[in-house]
N, C-alpha and C positions, 0 to 999 in steps of 0.2 A: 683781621689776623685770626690763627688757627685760637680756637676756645675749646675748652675741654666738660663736662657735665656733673664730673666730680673733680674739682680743681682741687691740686694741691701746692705744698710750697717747696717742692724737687719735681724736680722733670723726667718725665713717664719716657715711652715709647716713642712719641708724637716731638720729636723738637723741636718742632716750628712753634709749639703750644707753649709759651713764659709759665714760670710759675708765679703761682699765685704770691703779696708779699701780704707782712700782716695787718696794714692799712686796709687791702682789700677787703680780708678777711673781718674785720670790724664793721666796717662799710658794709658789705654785706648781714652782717648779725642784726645792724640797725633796720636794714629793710623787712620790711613785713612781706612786702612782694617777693624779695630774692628768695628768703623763707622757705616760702610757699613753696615755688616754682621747684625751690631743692627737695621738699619731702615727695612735691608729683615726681619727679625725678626720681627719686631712690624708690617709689612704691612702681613707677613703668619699670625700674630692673630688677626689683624684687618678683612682680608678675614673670618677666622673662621667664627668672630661674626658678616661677613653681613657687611661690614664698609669697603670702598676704602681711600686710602692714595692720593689724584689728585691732592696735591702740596705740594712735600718734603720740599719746602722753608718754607712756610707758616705751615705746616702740617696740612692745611683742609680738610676734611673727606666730603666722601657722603653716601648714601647707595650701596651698591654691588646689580646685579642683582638678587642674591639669598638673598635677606634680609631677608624678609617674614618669608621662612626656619628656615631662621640660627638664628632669634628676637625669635622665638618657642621655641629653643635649649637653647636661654638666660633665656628667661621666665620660663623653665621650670626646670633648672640647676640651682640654686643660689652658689655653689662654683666656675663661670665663674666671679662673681663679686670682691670675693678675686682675683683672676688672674687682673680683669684690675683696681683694687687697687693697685696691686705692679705693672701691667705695668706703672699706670701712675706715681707711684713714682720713677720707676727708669730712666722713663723719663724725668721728673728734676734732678736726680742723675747726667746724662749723657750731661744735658746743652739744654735738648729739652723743655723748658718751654712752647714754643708757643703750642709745641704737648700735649700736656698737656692741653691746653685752648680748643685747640679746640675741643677734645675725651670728656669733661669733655658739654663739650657744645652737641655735637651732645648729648649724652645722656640725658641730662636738654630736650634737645627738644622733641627726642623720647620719652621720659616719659611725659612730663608734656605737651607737647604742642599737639602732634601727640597721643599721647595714646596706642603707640602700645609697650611697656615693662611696664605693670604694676609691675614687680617682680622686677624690677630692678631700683629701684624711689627709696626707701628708701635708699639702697648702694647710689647711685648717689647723694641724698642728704646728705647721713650721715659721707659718706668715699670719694668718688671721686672729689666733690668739693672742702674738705680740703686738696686734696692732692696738691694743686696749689700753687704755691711757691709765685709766689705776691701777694703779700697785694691789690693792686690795682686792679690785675686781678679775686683774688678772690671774691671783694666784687662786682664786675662787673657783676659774676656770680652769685653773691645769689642776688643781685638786679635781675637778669634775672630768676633765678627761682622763686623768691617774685611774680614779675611780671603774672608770668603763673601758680601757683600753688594754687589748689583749694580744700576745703575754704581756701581763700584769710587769714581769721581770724586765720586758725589755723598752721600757718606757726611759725618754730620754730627756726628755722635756721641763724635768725639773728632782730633785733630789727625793730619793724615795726614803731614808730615814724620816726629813720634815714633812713630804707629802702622807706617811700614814701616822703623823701624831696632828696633822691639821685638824684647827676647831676643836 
C-alpha cells in the first residue's frame, strides 16, 4: 500500500496513503531503526531545499553550500511549502518538537530578515509557524517574526499591543 516519508495522522494529497494512528506512532518512537531512517529522511529534504541538519541534538540548521540553487527551486515551486508543512508536522508527531523550532525559524529568518525566499514568507507565516506544538515556543516565534516583519503595522499574525510588551 501507498506509504508516505513523513507520515501523519490526516490525510495529505495522496489518498490512497492511511493515516498514520497513534499506536503507530508509539511503535515507531520505540524503534531505534525507524528513528534513524526518519532523521536520514528529514536531513535528504532538508539538503533538497538548501538546509544542513549540524546538530541532531538540538536540530539546528544552516544553509547547505548549494543554497542559493536550491532557495530558486523554493521560490519558484510553491507545493515544496505543502511538503515542509507536513514535514514539520510530523516532526512533532514523532516527539522532534525542537526540529520543528528551529526549521520554522531558519525560515522566519530567510524570509523576513535575509530576504532571500520572498515566495515562501506567507506559508512560513500562515502554516509553518502554527505547526509548533508549544504554546511557549510558538509565541517566541511570532514575537520573532513581529520583530522583523515589515510594515511593522501590517502584521497579522498575532496582537500587536501583547507582541511589543513580550518578555
Amino acid at each position: 500500500f501507498p506509504f508516505r516519508l513523513f507520515p501523519l495522522r490526516e490525510h495529505g494529497m495522496n489518498w490512497r496513503a492511511k493515516p498514520l494512528t497513534c499506536q503507530e506512532i508509539k511503535a515507531f518512537k520505540k524503534s531505534k531503526e525507524v528513528m534513524q531512517r526518519f532523521i536520514r529522511a528529514y536531513q535528504l529534504m532538508l539538503r533538497f531545499y538548501g538546509i544542513i541538519l549540524i546538530n541532531e541534538e538540538t536540530g539546528e540548521l544552516k544553509r547547505a553550500e548549494n543554497w542559493a540553487e536550491r532557495f530558486q527551486n523554493l521560490n519558484r515551486f510553491s507545493h515544496n511549502n505543502l511538503r515542509i508543512t507536513r514535514i514539520l508536522k510530523c516532526l512533532g508527531e514523532m516527539g522532534y518538537e525542537r526540529y520543528q523550532v528551529h526549521l520554522v525559524k531558519f525560515f522566519l529568518t530567510e524570509t523576513l530578515v535575509k530576504e532571500t525566499l520572498p515566495n515562501v514568507k506567507r506559508s512560513a507565516l500562515d502554516y509553518f509557524l502554527f505547526t509548533i506544538r508549544s504554546k511557549q515556543k510558538r509565541r517566541e516565534l511570532v514575537h520573532y517574526a513581529w520583530k522583523h516583519f515589515k510594515p511593522r503595522d501590517s502584521f497579522v499574525w498575532g496582537p500587536h499591543d501583547k507582541l511589543s510588551k513580550y518578555r
